[in-house]
MOPAC internal coordinates of N, CA, C and O (Angstrom, degrees):
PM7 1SCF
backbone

  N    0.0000 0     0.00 0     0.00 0    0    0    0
  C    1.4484 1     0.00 0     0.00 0    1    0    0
  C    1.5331 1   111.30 1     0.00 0    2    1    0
  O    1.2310 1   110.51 1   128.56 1    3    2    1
  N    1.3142 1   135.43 1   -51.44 1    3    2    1
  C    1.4056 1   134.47 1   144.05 1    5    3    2
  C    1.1675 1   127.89 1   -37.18 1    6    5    3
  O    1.2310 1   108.29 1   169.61 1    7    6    5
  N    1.4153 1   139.48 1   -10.39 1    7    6    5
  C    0.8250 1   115.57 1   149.67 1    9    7    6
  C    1.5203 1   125.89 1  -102.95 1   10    9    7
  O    1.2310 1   121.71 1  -175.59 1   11   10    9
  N    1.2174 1   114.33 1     4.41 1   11   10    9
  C    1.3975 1   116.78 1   171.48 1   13   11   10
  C    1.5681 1   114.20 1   -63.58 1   14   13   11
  O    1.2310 1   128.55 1   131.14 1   15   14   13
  N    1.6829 1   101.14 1   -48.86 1   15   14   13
  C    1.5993 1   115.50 1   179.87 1   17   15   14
  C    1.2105 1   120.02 1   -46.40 1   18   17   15
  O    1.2310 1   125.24 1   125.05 1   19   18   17
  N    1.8942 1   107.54 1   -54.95 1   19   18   17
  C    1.0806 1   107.98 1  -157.83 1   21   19   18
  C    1.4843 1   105.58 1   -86.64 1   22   21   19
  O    1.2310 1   115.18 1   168.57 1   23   22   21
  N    1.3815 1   126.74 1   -11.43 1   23   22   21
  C    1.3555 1   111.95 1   156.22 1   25   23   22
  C    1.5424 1   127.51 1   -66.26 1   26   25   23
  O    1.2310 1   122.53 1   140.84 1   27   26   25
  N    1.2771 1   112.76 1   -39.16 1   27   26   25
  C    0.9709 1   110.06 1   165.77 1   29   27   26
  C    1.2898 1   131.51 1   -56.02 1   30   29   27
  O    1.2310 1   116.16 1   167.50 1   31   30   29
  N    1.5361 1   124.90 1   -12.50 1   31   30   29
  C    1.1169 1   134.76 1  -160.91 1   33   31   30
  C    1.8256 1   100.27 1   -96.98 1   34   33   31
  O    1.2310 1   128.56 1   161.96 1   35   34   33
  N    1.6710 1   101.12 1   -18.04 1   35   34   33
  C    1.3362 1   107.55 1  -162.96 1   37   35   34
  C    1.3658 1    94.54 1   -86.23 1   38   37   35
  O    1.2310 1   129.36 1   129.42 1   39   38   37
  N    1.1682 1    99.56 1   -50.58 1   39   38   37
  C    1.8448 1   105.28 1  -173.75 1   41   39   38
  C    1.7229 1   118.89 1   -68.62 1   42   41   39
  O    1.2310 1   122.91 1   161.81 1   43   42   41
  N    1.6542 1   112.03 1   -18.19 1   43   42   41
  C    1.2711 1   103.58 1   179.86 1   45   43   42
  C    1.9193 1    90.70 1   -81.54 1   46   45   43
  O    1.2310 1   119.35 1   147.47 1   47   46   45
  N    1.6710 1   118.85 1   -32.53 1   47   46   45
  C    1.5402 1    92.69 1  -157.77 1   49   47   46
  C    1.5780 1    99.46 1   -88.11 1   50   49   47
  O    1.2310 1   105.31 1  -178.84 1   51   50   49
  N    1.4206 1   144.81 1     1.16 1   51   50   49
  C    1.6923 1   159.66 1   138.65 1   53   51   50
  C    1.1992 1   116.29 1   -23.46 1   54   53   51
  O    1.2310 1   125.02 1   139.85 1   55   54   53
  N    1.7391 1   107.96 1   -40.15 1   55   54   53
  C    1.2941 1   119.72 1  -166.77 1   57   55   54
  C    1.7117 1   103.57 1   -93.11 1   58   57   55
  O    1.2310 1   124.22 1   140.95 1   59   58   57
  N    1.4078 1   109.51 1   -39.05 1   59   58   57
  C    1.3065 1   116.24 1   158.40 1   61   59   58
  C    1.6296 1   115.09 1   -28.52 1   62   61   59
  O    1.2310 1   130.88 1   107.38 1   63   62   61
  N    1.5467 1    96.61 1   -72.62 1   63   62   61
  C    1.2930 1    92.52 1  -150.55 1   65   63   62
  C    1.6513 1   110.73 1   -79.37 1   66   65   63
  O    1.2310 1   126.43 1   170.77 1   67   66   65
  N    1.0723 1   105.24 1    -9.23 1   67   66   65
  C    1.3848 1   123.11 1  -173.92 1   69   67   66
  C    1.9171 1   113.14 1   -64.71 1   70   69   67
  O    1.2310 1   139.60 1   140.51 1   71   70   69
  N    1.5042 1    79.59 1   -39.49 1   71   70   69
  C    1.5024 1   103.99 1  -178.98 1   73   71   70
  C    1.4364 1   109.22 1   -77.02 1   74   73   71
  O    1.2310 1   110.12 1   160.86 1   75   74   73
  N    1.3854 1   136.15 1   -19.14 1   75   74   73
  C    0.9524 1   141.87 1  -176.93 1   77   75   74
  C    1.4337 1   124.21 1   -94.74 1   78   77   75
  O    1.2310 1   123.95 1   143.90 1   79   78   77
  N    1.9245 1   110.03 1   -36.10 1   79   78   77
  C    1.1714 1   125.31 1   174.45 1   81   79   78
  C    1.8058 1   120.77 1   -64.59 1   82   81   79
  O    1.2310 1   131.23 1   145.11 1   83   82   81
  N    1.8492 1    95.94 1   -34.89 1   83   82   81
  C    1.6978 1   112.62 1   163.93 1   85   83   82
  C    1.5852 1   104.84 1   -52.98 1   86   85   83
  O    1.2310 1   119.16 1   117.20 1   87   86   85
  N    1.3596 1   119.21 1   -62.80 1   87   86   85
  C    1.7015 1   128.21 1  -155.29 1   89   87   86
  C    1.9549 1    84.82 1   -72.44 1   90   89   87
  O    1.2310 1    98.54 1   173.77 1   91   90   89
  N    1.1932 1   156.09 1    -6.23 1   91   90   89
  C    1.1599 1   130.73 1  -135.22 1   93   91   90
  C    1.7439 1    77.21 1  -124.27 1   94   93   91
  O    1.2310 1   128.11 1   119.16 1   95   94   93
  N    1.5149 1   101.99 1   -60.84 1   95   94   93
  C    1.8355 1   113.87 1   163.19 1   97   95   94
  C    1.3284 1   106.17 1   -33.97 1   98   97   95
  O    1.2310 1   105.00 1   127.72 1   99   98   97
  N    1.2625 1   145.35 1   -52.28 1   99   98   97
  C    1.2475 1   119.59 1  -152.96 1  101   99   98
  C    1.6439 1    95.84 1   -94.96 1  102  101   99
  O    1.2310 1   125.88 1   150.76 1  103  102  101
  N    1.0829 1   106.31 1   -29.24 1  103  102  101
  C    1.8155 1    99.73 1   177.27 1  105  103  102
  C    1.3943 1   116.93 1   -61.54 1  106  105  103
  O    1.2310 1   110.88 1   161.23 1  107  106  105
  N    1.4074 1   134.76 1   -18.77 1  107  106  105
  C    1.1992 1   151.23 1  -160.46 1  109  107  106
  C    1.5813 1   110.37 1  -102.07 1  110  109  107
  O    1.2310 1   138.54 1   117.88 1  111  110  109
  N    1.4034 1    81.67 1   -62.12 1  111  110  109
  C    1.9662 1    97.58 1  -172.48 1  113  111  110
  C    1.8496 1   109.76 1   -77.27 1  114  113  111
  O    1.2310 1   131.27 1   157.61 1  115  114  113
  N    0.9129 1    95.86 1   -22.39 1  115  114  113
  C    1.8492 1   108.95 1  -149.82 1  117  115  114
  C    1.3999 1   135.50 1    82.58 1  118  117  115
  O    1.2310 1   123.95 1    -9.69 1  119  118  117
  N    1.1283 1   110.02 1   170.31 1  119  118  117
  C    1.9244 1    96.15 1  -154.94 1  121  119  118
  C    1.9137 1    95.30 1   -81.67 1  122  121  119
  O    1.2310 1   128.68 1    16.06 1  123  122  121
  N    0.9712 1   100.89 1  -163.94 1  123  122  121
  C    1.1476 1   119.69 1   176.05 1  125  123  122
  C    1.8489 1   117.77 1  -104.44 1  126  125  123
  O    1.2310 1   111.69 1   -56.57 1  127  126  125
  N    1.4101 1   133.26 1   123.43 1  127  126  125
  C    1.3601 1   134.43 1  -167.92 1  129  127  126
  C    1.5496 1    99.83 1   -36.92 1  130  129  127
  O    1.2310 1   122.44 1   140.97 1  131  130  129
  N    1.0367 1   112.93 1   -39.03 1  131  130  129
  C    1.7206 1   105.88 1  -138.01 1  133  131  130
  C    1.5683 1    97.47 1   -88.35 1  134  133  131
  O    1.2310 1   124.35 1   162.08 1  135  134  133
  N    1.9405 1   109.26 1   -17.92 1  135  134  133
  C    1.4612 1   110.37 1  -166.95 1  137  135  134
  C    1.4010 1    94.98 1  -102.57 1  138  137  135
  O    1.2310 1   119.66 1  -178.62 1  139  138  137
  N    1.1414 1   118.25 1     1.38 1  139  138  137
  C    1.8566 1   110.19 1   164.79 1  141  139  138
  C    1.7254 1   100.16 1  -100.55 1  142  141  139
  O    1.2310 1   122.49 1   159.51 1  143  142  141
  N    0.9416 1   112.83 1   -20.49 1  143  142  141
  C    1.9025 1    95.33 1   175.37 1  145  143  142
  C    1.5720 1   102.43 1   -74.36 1  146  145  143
  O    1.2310 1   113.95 1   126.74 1  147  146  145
  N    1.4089 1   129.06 1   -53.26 1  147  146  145
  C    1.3493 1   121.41 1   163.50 1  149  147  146
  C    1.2863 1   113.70 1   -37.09 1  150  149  147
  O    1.2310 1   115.58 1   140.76 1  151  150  149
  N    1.1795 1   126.00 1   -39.24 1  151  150  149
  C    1.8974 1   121.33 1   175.46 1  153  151  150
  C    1.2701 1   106.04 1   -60.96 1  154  153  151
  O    1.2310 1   125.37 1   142.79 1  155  154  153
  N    1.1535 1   107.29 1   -37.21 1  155  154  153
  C    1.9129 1   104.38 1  -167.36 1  157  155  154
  C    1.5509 1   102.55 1   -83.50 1  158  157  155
  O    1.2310 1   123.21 1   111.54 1  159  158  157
  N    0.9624 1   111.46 1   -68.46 1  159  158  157
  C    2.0246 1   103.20 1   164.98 1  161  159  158
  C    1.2898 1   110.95 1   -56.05 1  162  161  159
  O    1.2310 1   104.83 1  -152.80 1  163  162  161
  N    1.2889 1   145.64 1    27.20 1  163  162  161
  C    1.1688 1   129.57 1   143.96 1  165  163  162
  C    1.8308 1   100.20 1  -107.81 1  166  165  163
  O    1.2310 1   110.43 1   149.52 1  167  166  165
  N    1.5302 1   135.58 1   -30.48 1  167  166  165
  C    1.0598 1   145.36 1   149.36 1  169  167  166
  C    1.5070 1   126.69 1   -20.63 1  170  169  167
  O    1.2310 1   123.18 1   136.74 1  171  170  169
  N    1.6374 1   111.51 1   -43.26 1  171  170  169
  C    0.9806 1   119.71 1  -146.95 1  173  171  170
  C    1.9427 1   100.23 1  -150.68 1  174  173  171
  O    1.2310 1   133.24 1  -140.26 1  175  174  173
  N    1.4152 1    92.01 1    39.74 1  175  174  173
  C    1.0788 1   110.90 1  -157.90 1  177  175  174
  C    1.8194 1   100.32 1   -74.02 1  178  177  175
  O    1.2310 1   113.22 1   143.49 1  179  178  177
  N    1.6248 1   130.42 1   -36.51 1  179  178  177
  C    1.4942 1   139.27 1   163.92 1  181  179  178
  C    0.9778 1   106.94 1   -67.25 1  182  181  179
  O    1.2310 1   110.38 1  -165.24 1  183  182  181
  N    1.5520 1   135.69 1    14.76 1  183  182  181
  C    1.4160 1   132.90 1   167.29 1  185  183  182
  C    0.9855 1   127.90 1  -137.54 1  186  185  183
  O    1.2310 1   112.73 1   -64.81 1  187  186  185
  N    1.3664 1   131.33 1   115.19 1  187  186  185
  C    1.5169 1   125.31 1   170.96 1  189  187  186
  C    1.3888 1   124.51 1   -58.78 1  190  189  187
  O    1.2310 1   126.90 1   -48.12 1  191  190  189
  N    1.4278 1   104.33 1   131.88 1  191  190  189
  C    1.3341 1   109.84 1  -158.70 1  193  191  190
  C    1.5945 1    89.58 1  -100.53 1  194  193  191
  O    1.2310 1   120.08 1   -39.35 1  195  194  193
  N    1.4404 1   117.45 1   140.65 1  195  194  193
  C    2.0619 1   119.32 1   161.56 1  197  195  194
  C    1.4911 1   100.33 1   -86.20 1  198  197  195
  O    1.2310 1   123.64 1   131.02 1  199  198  197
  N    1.5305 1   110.62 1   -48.98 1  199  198  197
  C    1.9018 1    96.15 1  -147.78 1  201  199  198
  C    2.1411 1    91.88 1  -146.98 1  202  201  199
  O    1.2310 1   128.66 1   -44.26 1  203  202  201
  N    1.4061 1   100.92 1   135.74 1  203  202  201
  C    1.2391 1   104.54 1   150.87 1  205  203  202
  C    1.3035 1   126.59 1  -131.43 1  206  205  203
  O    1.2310 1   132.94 1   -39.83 1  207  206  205
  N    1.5818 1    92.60 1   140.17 1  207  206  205
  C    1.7003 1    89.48 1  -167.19 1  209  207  206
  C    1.6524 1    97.80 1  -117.23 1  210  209  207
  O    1.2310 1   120.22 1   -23.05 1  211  210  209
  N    1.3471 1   117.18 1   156.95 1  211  210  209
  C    1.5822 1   149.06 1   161.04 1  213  211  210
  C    1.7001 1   106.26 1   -51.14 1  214  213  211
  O    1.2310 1   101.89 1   -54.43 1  215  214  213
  N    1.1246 1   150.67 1   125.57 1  215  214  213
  C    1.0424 1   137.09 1   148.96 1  217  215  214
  C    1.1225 1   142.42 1  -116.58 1  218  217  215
  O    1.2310 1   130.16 1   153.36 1  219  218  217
  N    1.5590 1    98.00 1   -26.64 1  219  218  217
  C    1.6061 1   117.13 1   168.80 1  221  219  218
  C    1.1657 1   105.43 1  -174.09 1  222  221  219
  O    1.2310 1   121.92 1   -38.00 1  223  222  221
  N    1.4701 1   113.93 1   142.00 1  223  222  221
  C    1.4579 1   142.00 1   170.69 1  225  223  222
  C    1.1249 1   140.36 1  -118.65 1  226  225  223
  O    1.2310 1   116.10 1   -48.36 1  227  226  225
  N    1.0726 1   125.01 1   131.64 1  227  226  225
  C    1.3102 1   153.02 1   176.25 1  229  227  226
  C    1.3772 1   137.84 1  -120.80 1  230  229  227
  O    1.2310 1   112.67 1   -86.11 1  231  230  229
  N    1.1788 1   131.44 1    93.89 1  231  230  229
  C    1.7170 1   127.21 1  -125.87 1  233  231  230
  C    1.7561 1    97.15 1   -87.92 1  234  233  231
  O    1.2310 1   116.25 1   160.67 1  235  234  233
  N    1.3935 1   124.73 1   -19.33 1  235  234  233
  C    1.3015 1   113.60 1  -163.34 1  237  235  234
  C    1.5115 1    86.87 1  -133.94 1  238  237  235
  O    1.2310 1   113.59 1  -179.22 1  239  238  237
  N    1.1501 1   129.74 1     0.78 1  239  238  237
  C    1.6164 1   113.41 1   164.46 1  241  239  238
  C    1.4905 1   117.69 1  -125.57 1  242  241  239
  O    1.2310 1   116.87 1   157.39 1  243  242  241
  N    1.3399 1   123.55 1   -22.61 1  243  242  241
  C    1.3925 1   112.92 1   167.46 1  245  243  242
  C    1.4606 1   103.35 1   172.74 1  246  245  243
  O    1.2310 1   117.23 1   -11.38 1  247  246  245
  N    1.3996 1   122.87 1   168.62 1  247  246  245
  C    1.3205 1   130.83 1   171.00 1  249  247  246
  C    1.6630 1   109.02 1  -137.57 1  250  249  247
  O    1.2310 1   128.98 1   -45.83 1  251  250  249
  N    1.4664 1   100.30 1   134.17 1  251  250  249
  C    1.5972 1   107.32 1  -168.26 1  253  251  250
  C    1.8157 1   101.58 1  -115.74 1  254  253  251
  O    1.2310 1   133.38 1   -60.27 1  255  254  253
  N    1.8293 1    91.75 1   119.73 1  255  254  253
  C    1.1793 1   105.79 1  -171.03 1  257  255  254
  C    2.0683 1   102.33 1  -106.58 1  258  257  255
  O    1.2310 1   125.86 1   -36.15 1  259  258  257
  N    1.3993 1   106.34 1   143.85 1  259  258  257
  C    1.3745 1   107.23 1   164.83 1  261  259  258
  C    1.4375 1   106.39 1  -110.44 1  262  261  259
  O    1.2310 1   125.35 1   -39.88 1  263  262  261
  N    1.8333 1   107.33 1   140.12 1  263  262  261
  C    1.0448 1   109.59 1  -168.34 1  265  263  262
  C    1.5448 1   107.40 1  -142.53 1  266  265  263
  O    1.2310 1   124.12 1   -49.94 1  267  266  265
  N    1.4607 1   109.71 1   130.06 1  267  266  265
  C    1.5562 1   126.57 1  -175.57 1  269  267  266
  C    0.5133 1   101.03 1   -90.94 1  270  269  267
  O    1.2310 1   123.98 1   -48.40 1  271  270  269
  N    1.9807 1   109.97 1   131.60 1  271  270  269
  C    1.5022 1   124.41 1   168.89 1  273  271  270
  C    1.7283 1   105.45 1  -119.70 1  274  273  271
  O    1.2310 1   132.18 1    19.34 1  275  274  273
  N    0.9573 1    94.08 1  -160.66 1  275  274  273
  C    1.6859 1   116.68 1   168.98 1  277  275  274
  C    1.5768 1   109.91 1   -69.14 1  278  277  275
  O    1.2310 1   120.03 1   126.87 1  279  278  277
  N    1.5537 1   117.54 1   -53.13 1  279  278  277
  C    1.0853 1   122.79 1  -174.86 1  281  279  278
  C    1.6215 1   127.73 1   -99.34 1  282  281  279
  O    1.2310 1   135.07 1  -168.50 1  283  282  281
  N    1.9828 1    88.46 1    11.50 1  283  282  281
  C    1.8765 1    83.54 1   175.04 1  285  283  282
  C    1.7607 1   100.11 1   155.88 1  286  285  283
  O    1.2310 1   128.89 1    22.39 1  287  286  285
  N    0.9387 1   100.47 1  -157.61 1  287  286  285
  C    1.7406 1   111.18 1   163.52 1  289  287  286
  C    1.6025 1   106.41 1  -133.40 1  290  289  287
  O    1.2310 1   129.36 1   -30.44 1  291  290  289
  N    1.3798 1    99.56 1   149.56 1  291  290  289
  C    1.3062 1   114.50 1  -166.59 1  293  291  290
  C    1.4288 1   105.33 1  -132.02 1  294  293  291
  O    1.2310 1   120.24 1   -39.63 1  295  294  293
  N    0.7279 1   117.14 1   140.37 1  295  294  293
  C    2.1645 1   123.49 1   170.95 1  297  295  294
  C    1.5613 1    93.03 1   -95.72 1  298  297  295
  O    1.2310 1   127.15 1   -29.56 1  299  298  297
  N    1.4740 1   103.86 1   150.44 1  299  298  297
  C    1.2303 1   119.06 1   170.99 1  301  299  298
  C    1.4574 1   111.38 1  -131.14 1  302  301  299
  O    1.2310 1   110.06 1   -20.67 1  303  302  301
  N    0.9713 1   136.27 1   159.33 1  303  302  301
  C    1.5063 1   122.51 1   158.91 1  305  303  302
  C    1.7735 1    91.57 1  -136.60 1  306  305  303
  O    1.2310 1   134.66 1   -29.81 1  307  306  305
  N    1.4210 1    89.25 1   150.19 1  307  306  305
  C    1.7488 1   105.47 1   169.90 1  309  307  306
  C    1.4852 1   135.43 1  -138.96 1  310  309  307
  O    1.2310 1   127.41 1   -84.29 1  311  310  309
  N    0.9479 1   103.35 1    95.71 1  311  310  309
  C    1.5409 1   132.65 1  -158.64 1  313  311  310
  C    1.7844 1   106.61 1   -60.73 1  314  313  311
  O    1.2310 1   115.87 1   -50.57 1  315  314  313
  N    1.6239 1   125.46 1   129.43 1  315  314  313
  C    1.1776 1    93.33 1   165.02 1  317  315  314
  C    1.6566 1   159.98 1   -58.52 1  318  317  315
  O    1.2310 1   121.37 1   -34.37 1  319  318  317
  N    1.4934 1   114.98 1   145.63 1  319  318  317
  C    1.1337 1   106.53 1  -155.19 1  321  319  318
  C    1.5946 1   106.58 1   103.29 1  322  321  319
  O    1.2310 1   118.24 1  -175.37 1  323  322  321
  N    1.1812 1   120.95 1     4.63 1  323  322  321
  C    1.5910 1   119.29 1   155.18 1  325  323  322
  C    1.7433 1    99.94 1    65.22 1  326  325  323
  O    1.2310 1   130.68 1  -141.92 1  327  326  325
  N    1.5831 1    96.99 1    38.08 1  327  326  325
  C    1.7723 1   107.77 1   178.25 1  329  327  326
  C    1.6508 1    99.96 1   -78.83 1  330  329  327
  O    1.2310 1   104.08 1   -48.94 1  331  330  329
  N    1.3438 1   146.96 1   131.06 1  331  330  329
  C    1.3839 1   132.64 1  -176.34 1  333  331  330
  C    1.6757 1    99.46 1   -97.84 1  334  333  331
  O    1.2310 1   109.57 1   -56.65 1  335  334  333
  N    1.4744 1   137.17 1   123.35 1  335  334  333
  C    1.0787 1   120.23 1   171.58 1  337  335  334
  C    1.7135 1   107.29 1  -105.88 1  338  337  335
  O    1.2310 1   118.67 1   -45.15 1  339  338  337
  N    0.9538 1   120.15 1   134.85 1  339  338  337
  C    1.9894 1   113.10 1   169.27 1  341  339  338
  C    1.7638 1   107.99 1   -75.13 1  342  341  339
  O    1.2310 1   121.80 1   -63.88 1  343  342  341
  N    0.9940 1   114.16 1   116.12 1  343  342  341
  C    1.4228 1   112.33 1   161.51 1  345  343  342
  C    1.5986 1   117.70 1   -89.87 1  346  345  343
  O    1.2310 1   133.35 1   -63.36 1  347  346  345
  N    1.7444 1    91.81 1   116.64 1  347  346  345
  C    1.4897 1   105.59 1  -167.24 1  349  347  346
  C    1.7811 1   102.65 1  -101.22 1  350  349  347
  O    1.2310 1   128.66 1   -51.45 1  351  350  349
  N    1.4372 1   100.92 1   128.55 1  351  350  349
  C    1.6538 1   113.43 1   177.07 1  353  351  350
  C    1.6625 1   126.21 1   -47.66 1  354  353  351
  O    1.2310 1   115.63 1   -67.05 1  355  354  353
  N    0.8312 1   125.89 1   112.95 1  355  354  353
  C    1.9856 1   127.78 1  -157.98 1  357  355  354
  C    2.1413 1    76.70 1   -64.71 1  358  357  355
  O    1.2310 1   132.28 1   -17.18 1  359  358  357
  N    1.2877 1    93.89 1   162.82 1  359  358  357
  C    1.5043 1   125.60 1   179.09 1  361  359  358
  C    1.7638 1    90.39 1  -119.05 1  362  361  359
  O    1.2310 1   138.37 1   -38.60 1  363  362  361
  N    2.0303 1    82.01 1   141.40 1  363  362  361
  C    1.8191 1    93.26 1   174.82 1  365  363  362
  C    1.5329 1    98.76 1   -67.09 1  366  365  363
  O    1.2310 1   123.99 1    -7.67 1  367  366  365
  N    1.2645 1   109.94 1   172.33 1  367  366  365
  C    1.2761 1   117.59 1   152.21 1  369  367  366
  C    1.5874 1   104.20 1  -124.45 1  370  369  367
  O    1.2310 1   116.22 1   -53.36 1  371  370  369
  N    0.9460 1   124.78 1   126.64 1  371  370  369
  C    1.4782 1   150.75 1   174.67 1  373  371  370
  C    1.5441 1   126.41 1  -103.38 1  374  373  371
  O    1.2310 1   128.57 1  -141.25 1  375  374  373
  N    1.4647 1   101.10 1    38.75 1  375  374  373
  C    1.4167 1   103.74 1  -160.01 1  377  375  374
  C    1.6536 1   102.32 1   -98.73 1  378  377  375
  O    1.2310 1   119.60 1   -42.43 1  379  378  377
  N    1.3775 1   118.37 1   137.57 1  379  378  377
  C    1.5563 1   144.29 1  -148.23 1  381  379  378
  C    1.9176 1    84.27 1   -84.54 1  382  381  379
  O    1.2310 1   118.20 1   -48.01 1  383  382  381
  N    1.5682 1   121.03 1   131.99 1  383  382  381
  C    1.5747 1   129.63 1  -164.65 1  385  383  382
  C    1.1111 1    86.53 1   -88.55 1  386  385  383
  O    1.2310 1   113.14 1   -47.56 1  387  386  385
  N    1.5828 1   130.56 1   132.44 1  387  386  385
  C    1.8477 1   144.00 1   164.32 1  389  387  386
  C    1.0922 1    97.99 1   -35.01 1  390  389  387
  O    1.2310 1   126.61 1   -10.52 1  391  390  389
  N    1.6054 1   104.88 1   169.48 1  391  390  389
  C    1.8731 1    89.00 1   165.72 1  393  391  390
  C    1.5915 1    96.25 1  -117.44 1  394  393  391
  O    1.2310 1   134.74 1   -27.78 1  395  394  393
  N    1.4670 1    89.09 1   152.22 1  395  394  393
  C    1.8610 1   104.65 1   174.26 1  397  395  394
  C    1.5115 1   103.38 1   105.33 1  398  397  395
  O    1.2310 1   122.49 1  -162.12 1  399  398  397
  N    1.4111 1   112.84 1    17.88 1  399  398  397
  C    1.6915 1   124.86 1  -173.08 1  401  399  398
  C    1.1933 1   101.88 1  -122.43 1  402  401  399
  O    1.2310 1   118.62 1   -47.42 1  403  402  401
  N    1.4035 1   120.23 1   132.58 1  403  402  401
  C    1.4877 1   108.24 1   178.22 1  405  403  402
  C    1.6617 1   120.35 1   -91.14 1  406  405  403
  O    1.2310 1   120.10 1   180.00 1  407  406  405

C-alpha cells in the first residue's frame, strides 16, 4: 500500500513541476510560433480569420501579429505568457488653439 501512494505522490508532484518548468520556459525563452497562432484563433474565435501575419519581434517581451478578418485588420500584440493585448489605433485630435496661446 506504500508503495502505491508514494508513487503516486511522485508522479502527481513530477507533473507539478514539470508543468511549471514548461510555463517558466516559455516566459523566459518565448513561446513557440505555432502556440501563439492557437492563441489568436482561440482569441478570435467568433471570427473568421483569412491571413496572419508576423510583424515584429521581440523574443522576451512580445511579438506583434496583424491579423485579417472579415471585418478588417487588427494588430495584436502577445505578451509573454500567451497574455493577448488588442492594439487600438490613437484618434487625431483636431482641437481649434485658444486664442492668446501661442
Amino acid at each position: 500500500m506504500t508503495v502505491i501512494t508514494s508513487a503516486l505522490y511522485y508522479i502527481v508532484i513530477g507533473a507539478v513541476f514539470i508543468y511549471l518548468f514548461i510555463y517558466a520556459y516559455d516566459i523566459f525563452y518565448g513561446e513557440k510560433p505555432e502556440k501563439q497562432i492557437k492563441k489568436i484563433h482561440k482569441h478570435f474565435r467568433k471570427e473568421t480569420i483569412k491571413n496572419i501575419d508576423r510583424l515584429e519581434i521581440e523574443p522576451r517581451k512580445y511579438t506583434l501579429y496583424q491579423v485579417t478578418t472579415e471585418n478588417g485588420k487588427k494588430k495584436v500584440k502577445l505578451k509573454p505568457g500567451y497574455k493577448v493585448v488588442n492594439i487600438v489605433a490613437k484618434k487625431e485630435n483636431n482641437r481649434k488653439q485658444k486664442k492668446g496661446t501661442v
